[in-house]
C-alpha positions as MATLAB code, in Angstrom:
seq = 'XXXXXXXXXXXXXXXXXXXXXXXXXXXXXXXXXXXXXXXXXXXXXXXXXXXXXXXXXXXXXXXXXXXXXXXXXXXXXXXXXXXXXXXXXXXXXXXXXXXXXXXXXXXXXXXXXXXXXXX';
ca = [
       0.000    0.000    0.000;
       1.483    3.453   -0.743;
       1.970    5.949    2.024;
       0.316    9.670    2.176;
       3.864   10.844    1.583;
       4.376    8.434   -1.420;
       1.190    9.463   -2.879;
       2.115   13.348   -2.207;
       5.733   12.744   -3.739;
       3.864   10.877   -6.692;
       1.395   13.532   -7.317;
       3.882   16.507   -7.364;
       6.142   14.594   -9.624;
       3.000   13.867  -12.551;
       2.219   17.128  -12.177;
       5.672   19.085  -12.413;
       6.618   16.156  -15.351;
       3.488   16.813  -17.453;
       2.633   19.494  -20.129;
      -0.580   21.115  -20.064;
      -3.091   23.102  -21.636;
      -5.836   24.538  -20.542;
      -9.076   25.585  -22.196;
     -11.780   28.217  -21.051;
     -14.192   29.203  -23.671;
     -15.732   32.723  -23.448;
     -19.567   33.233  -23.237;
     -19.168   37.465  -24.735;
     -17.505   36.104  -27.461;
     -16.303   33.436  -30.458;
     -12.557   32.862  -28.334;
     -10.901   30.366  -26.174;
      -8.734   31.337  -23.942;
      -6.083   28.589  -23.783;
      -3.061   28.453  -21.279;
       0.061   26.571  -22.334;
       2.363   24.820  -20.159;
       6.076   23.259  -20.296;
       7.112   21.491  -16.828;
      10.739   22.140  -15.450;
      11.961   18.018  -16.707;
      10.368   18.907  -20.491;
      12.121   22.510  -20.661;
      15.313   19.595  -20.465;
      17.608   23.398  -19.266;
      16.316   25.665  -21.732;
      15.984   28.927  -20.645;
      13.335   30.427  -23.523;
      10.421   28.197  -24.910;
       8.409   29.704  -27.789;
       5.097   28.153  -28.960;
       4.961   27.922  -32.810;
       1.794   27.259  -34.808;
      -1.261   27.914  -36.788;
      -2.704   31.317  -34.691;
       0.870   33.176  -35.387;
       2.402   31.509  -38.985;
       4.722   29.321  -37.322;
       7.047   31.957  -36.293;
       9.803   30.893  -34.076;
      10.008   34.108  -32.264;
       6.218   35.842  -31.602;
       5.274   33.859  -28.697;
       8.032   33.611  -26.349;
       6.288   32.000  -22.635;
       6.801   33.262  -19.301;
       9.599   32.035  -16.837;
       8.310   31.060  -13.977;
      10.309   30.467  -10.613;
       9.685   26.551  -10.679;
      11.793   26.281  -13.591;
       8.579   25.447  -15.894;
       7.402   27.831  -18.934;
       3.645   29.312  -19.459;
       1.593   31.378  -21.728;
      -1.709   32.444  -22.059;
      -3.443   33.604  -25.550;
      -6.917   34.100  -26.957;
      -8.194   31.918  -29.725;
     -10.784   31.590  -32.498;
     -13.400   28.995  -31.827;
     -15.131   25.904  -34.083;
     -11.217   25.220  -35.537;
      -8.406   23.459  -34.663;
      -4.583   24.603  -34.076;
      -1.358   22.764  -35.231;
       1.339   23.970  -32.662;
       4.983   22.668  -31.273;
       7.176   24.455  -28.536;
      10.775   25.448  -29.462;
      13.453   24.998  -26.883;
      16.327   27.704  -26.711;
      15.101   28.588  -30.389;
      16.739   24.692  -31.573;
      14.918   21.899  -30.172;
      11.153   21.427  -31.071;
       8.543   18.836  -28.894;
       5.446   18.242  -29.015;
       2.590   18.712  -26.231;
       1.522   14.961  -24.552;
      -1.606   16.928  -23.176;
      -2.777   17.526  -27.023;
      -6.069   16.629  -28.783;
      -4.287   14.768  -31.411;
      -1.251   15.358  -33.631;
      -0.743   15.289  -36.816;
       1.983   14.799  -39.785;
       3.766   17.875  -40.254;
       5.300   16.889  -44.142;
       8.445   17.335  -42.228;
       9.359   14.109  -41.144;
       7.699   14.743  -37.448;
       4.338   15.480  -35.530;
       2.452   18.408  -34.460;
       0.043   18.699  -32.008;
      -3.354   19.344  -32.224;
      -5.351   21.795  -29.839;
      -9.151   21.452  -30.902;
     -11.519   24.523  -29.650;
];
């Protein structure tokens, strides 16, 4: 049987190891707004993550996400509902991964995957 501290130790590491997005759809208008998230472990040292995708022409540099203390990365941006989104994150402007918390991915014609935010 697993301890109260084992299941603490176990929770905080699932939840500082995982990506994450976030989705809140707004009632005023046609827009999602959806929080990204790279955990500490997934950053693997970088110290700038950029999300690239659909809502800003893939470039490498628009979106840069905020450092936060815990060594993970975040952003926040609004969205057009009723479509989907092919994004990746770029590490230190070199290294691209994909989100595990996406809707799906999909073949980018580059030899890789995308993800796939649906809103």
């Amino acid at each position: 049987m697993i301890t109260e501290k084992e299941n603490r130790f176990i929770f905080s590491y699932l939840k500082d190891s995982a990506m994450s997005i976030k989705k809140q759809i707004l009632k005023s208008k046609p827009v999602c707004k959806v929080s990204f998230k790279v955990s500490k472990e997934l950053a693997n040292g970088a110290t700038k993550v950029n999300v690239a995708g659909e809502f800003n022409h893939w470039s490498e540099t628009s979106d840069e996400m905020n450092a936060l203390k815990d060594g993970s990365f975040s952003l926040s941006m609004d969205l057009e509902t009723g479509r989907s989104y092919q994004f990746r994150y770029l590490l230190d402007g070199a290294t691209w991964i994909n989100d595990d918390a996406a809707d799906r991915y999909q073949d980018s014609g580059f030899n890789s995957q995308n993800s796939v935010i649906e809103l």
